[in-house]
C-alpha positions, 0 to 999 in steps of 0.5 A: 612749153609742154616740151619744157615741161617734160624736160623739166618734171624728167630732171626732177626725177632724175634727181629723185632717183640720185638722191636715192641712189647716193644713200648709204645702206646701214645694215642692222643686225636682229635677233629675229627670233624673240616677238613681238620685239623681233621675229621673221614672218613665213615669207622672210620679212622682219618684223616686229617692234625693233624692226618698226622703230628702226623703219619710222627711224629712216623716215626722217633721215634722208640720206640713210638706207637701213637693212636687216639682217636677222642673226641667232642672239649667241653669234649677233655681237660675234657678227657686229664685230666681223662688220657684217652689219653696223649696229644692232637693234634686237631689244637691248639694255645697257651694261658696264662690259657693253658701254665699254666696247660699243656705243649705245644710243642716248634715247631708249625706244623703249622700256622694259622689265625683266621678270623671273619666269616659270611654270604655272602654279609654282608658289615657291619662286617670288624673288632672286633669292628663292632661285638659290638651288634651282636651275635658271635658263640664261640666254648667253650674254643678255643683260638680264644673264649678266644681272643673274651673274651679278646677283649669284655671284655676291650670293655665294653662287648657289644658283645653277645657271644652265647657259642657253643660246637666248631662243625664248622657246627652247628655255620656255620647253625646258620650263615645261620639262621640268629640266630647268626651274626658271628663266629671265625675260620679258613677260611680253615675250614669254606671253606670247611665245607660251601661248603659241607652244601651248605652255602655262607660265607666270612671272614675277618682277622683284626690285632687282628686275627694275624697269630699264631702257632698251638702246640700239647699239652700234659698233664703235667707229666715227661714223657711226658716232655721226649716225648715232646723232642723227638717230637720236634726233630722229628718235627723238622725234618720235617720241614727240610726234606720239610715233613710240607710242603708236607703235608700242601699243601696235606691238605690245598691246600698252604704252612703253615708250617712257619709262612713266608709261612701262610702270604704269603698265601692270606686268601679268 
């Protein structure tokens, strides 16, 4: 009987082992550079919110693998083109050009707005149009560039848009120069990252600025459409089970798991 036994419990984890074996490994593609969303720690790892969403993610999905491969924002769509990874989780808003090309989740893991960020004591910036004249550093194809665009364009493009490679500190030590006026992003994000270069900054979030959804996207194939609806489902979830919001106040210090949650929050 104990002979048996043994038999059977060494089956058991042969199985175990196969199954894990025969899941497929989904690379995804991270900015890692843009805390508390994403960032690298100094032993190499990945972390950060869209790191721990995608993690809580696989959980649920048995027969998936996900891997993370950090990749600088300016060569990320570059990369996803190339096959190097399947989709991307690196604090993505939707846009007209992105749905066109790719395929986005249909459940936000989070939500987020974009503010107009500057340097500590300026009363002379309150909305989109005080930028007219001044010089705004605008990460390469961000969602938040391509509002700025939008706006310069139908507004006689007197704003100077100085095109950066999307790493928040740079655009914050330009701030701080004085090289540049302003930048658009996430007060979360520039909190954190002024604090840690020692720069004082404020921002402000005018209606143009709303409150948006922030989506993975993946490249457009039929078997990322099968993936794609497995983790909405699974996103789904964690919305339900309460995981978002655990995780949001884990990363962010507030809950931004719902749009009705992010605009509750006050943004200073």
């Amino acid at each position: 009987m104990k002979k048996r036994l043994i038999v059977i419990l060494l089956a058991l984890s042969l199985v175990g082992c196969a199954s894990k074996t025969e899941s497929k490994v989904i690379k995804v593609g991270t900015e890692g550079a843009y805390p508390p969303f994403n960032y690298v720690n100094t032993d190499g790892t990945v972390d950060g919110y869209d790191i721990a969403v995608v993690k809580a993610i696989d959980e649920l999905i048995d027969d998936v693998e996900f891997e993370f491969v950090p990749t600088a924002w300016d060569g990320i769509f570059v990369a996803l083109d190339a096959g190097q990874f399947d989709l991307i989780a690196s604090n993505l808003g939707k846009n007209k050009d992105r749905e066109a090309k790719y395929l986005f989740s249909d459940e936000a893991y989070t939500y987020g707005g974009t503010q107009i960020i500057f340097k500590s004591g300026r009363q002379d910036i309150t909305s989109l149009a005080d930028l007219k004249g001044k010089k705004v550093a605008a990460g390469v194809g961000t969602a938040s560039t391509t509002k700025l665009e939008e706006y310069n364009a139908a507004n006689g493009n007197e704003i100077e848009i100085v095109y950066t490679d999307g790493n928040i500190n740079n655009a914050l030590l330009e701030i701080d120069a004085g090289r540049v006026d302003a930048t658009l992003g996430s007060i979360i994000t520039t909190n954190l990252t002024a604090k840690e270069l020692g720069i004082s900054i404020s921002g402000v979030q005018p209606p143009e600025l709303s409150i948006n959804g922030i989506y993975l996207l993946y490249a457009k194939t039929e078997e990322n459409q099968e993936l794609k609806t497995k983790v909405d489902a699974a996103i789904k979830t964690l919305k339900e089970n309460g995981k978002l919001k655990e995780l949001s106040i884990k990363y962010f210090g507030a809950d931004y798991s719902s749009e009705e949650a992010a605009k509750a929050v006050k943004q200073d």
